[in-house]
ZAPAVEX-109116 format. One record per residue: residue number from 1; residue in one letter; x, z, y of N, C-alpha, C, O, CB in turn. Coordinates in Angstrom, 1 decimal. Each point is the difference from the previous one (the first is absolute). Glycine has a CB too. Example, Ala and Ser with C-alpha at 12.3 -4.5 7.8 and 13.67 -1.06 7.14 Angstrom:
! residues 2
<1 'A' <13.2 7.8 -5.7> <-0.9 0.0 1.2> <0.9 0.0 1.2> <1.0 0.7 0.0> <-2.9 0.5 -1.2>>
<2 'S' <1.5 -1.9 2.3> <0.9 0.0 1.1> <-0.8 0.8 1.1> <0.5 0.1 1.1> <0.7 -2.3 -1.7>>
//
This chain:
! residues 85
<1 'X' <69.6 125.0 163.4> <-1.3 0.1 -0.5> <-0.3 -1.1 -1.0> <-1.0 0.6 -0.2> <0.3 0.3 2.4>>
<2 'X' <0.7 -1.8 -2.9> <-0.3 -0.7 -0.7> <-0.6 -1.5 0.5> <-0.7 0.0 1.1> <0.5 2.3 -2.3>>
<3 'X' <0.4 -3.3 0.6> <-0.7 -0.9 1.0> <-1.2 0.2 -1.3> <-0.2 0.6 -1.1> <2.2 -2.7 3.0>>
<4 'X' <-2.8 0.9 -1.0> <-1.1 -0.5 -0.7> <0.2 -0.9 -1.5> <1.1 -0.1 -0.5> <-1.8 0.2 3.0>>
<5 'X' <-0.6 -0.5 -2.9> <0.4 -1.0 -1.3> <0.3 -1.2 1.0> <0.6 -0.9 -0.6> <-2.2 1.7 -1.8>>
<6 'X' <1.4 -1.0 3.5> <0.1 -1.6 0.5> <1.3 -0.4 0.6> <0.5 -1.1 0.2> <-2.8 1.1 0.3>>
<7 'X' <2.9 1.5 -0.3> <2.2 -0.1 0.3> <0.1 -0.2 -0.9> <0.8 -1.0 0.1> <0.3 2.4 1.1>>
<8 'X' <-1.3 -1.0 -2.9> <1.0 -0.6 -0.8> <0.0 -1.3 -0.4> <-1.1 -0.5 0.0> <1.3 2.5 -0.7>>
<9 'X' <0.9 -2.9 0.2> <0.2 -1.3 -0.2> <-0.5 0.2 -1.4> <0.2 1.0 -0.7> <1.9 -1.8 2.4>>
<10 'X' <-2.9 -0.4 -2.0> <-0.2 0.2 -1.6> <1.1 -0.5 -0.4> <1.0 -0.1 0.7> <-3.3 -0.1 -1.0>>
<11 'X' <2.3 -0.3 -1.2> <1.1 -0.3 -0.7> <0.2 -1.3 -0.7> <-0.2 -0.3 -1.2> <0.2 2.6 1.1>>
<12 'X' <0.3 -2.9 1.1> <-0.5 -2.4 -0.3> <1.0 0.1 -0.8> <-0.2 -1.0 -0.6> <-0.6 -0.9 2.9>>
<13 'X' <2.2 2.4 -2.9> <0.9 -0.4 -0.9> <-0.6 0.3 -1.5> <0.6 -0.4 -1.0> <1.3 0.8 2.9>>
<14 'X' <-2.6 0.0 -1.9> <-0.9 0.9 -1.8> <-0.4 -1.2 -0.6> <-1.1 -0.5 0.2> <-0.3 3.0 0.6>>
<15 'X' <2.5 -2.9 -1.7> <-0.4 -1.0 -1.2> <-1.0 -0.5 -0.7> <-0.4 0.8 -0.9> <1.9 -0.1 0.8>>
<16 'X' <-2.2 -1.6 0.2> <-1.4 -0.1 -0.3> <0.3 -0.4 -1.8> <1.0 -0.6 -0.1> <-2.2 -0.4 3.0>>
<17 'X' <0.7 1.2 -3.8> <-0.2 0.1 -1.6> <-0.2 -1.1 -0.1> <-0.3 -0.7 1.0> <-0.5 2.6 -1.7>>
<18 'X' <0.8 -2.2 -0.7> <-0.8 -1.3 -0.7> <-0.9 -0.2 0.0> <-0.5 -1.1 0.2> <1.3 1.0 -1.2>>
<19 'X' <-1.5 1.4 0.8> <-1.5 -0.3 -0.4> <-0.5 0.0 1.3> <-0.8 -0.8 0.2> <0.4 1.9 -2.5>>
<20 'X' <0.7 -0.2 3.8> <-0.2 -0.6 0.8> <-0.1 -0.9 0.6> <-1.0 -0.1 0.8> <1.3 1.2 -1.2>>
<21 'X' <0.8 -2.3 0.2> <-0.1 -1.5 0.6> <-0.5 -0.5 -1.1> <-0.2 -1.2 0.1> <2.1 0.9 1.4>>
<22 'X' <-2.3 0.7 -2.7> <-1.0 -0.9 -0.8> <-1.6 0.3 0.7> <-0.7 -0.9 0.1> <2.4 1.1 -2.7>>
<23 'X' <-2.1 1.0 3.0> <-1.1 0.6 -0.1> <-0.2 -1.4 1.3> <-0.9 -0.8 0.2> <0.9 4.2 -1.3>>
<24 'X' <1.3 -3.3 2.0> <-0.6 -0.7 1.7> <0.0 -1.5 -0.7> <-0.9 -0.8 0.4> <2.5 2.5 2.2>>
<25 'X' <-0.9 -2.1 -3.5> <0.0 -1.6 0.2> <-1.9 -0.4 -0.9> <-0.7 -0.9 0.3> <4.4 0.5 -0.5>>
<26 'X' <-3.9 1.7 -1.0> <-1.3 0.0 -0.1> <-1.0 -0.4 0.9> <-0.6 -1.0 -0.1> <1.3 2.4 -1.1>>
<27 'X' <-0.8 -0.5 2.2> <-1.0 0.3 1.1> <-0.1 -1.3 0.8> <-1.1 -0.6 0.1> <1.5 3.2 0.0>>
<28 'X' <0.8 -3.0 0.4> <0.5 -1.2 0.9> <-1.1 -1.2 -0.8> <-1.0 -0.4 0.5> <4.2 1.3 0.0>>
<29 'X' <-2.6 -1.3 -1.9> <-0.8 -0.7 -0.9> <-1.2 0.0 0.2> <-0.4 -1.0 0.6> <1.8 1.2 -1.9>>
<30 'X' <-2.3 0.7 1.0> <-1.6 0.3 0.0> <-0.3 0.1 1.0> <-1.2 -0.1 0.2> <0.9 1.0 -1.9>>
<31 'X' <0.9 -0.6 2.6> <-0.5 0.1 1.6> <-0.1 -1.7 0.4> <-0.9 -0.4 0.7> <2.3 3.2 0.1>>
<32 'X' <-0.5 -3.7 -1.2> <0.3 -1.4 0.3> <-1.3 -0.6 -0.6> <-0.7 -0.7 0.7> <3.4 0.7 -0.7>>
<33 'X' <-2.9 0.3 -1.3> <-1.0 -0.5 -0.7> <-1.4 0.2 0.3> <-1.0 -0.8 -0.1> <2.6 1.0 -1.4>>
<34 'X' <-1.7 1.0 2.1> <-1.4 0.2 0.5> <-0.2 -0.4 1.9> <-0.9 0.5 0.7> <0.6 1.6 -3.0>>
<35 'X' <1.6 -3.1 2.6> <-0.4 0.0 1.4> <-0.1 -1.8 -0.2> <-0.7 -0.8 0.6> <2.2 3.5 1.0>>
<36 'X' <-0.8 -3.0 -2.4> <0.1 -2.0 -0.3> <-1.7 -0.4 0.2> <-0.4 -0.6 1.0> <2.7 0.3 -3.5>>
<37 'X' <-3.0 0.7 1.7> <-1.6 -0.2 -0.2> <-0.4 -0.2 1.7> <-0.7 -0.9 0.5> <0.2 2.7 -3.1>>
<38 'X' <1.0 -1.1 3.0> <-1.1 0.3 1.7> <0.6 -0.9 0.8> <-0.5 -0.7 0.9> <0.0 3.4 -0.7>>
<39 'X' <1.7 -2.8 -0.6> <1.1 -0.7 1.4> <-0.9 -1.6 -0.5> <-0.9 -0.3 0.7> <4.3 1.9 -0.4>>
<40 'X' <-3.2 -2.3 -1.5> <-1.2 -1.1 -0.1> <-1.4 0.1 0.8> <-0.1 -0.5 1.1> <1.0 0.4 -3.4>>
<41 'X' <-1.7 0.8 1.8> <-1.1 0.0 -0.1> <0.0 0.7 1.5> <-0.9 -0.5 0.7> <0.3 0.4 -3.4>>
<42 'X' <1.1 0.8 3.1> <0.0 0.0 1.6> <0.6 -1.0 0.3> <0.4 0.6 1.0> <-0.4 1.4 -0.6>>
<43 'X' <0.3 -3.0 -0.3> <0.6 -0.7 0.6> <-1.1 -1.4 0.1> <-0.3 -0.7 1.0> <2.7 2.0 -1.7>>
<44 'X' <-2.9 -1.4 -0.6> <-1.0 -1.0 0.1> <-1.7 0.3 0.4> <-0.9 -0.8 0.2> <2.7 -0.2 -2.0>>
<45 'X' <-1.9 2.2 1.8> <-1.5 0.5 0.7> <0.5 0.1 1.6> <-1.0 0.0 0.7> <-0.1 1.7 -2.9>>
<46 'X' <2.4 -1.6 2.9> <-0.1 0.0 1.3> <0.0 -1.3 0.4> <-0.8 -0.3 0.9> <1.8 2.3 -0.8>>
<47 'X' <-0.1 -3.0 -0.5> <-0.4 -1.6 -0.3> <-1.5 -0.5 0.3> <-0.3 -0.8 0.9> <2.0 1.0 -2.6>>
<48 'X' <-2.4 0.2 0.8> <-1.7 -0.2 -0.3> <-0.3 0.4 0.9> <-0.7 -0.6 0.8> <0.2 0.8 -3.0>>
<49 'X' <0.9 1.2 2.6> <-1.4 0.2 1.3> <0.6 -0.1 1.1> <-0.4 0.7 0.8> <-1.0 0.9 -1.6>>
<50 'X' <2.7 -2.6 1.3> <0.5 -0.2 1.2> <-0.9 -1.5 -0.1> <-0.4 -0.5 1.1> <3.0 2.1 -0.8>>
<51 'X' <-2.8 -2.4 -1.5> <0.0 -1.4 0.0> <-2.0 0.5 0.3> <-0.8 -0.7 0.7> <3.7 -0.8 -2.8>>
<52 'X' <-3.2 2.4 1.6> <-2.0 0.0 -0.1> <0.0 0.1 1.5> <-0.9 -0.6 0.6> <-0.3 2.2 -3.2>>
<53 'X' <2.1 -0.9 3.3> <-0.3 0.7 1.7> <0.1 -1.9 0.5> <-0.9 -0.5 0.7> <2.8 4.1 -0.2>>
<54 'X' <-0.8 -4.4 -0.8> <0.0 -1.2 0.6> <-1.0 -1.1 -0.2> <-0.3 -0.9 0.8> <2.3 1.5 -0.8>>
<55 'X' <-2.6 -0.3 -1.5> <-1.2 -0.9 0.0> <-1.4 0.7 0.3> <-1.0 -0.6 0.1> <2.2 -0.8 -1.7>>
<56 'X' <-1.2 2.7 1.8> <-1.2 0.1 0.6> <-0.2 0.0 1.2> <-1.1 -0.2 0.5> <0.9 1.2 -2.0>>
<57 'X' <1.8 -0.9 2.6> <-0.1 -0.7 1.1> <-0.1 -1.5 0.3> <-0.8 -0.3 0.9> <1.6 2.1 -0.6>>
<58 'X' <0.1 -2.8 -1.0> <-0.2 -1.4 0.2> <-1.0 -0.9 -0.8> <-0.2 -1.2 0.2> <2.3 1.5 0.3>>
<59 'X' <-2.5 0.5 -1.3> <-1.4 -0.3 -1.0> <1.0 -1.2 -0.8> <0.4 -0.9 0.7> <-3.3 1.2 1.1>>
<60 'X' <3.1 -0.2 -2.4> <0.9 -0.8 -1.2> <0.1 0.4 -1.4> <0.9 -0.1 -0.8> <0.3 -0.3 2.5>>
<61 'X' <-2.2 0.8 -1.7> <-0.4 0.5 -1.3> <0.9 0.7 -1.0> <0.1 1.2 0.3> <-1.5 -2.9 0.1>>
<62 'X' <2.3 1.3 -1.7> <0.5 1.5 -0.3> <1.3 -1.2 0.2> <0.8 0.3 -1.0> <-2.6 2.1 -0.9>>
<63 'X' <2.3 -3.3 2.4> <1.7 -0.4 0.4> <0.4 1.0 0.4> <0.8 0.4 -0.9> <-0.8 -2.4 1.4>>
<64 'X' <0.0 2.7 0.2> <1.0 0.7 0.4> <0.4 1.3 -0.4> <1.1 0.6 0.1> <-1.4 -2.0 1.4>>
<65 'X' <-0.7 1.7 -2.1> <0.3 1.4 -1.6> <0.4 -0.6 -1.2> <0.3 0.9 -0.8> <-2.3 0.6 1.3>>
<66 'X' <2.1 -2.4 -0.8> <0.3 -0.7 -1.2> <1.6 0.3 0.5> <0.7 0.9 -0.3> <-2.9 -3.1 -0.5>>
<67 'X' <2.4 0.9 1.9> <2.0 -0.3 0.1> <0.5 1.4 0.1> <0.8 0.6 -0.7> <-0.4 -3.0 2.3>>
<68 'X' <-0.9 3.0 -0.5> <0.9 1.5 0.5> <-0.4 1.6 -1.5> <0.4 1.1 0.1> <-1.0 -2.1 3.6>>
<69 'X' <0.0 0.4 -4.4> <-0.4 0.5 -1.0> <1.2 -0.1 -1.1> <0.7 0.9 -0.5> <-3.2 -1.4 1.3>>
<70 'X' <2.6 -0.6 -1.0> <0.6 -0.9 -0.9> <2.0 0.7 0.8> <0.9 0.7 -0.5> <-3.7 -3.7 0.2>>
<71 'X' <2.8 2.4 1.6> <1.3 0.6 0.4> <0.4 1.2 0.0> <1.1 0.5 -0.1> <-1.2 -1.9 1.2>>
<72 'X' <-1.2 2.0 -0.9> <0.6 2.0 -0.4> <-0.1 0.2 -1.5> <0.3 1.1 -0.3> <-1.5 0.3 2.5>>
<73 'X' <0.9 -2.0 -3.2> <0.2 0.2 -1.8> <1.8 -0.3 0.6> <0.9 0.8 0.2> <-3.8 -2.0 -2.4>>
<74 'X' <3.1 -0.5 2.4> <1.6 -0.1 0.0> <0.9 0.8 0.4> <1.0 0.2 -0.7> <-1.5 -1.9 0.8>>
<75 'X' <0.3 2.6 1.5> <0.4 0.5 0.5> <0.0 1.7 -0.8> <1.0 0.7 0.3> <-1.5 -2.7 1.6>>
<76 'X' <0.0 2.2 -2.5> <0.0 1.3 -1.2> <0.9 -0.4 -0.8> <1.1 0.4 -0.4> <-3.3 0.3 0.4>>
<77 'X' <1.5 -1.6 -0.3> <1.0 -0.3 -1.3> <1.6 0.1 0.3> <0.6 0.9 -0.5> <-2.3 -2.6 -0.4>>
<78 'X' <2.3 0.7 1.8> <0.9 0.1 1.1> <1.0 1.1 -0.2> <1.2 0.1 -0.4> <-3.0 -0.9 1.8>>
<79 'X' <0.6 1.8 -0.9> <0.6 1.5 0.2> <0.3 0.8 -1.5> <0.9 0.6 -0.4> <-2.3 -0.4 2.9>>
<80 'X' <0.2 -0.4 -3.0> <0.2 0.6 -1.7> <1.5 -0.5 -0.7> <0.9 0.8 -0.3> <-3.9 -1.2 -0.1>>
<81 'X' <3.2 -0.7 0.3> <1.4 -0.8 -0.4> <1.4 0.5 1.0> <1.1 0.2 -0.5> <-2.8 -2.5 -0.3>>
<82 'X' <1.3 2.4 2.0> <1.0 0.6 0.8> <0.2 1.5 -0.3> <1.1 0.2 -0.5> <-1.6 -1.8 2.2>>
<83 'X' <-0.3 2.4 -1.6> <0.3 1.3 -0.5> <0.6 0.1 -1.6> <0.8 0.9 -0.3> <-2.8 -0.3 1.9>>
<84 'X' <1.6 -1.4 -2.3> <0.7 -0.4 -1.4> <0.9 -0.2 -0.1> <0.3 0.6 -1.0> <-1.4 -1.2 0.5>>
<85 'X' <1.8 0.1 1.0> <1.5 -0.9 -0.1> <1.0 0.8 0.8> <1.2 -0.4 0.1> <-2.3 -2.0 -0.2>>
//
C-alpha cells in the first residue's frame, strides 16, 4: 500500500548552493543585529526595576536602581561583545 509522507526519509545529503549559505549567513547577520539592541537594553531595564523593587522596599532612595541599573548596562554589554567575538 504506500506509506505515508511521514515513512519517507527526506533527503539531508542535498547540497545546499551558494546563494543559499549566502542567503542563511544574511539572515543569521540581521537577525543578530536586531536582537544586540534588546539583550542591552533588556538587560539594564531589568537591573533598574530589580534595584526600584529594593529601594522602594528599604526606602533608599534611587541607590539601588542606579548600581543594579548601572550592572545590567555592563552585563549587556558583556553579552553584546560575547555574542560578537
Amino acid at each position: 500500500m504506500g506509506g505515508s509522507a511521514l515513512d519517507k526519509e527526506p533527503n539531508a545529503t542535498k547540497p545546499t548552493s551558494a546563494k543559499a549559505q549566502q542567503a542563511k549567513r544574511a539572515f543569521t547577520t540581521v537577525e543578530l543585529a536586531l536582537e544586540l539592541p534588546f539583550t542591552i537594553v533588556g538587560a539594564m531595564v531589568l537591573g533598574g526595576v530589580l534595584g526600584y523593587l529594593l529601594d522602594y522596599r528599604f526606602h533608599t532612595g534611587r541607590a539601588f536602581t542606579l548600581i543594579l541599573g548601572g550592572m545590567g548596562f555592563i552585563a549587556g554589554l558583556r553579552e553584546v561583545i560575547r555574542r560578537l567575538t
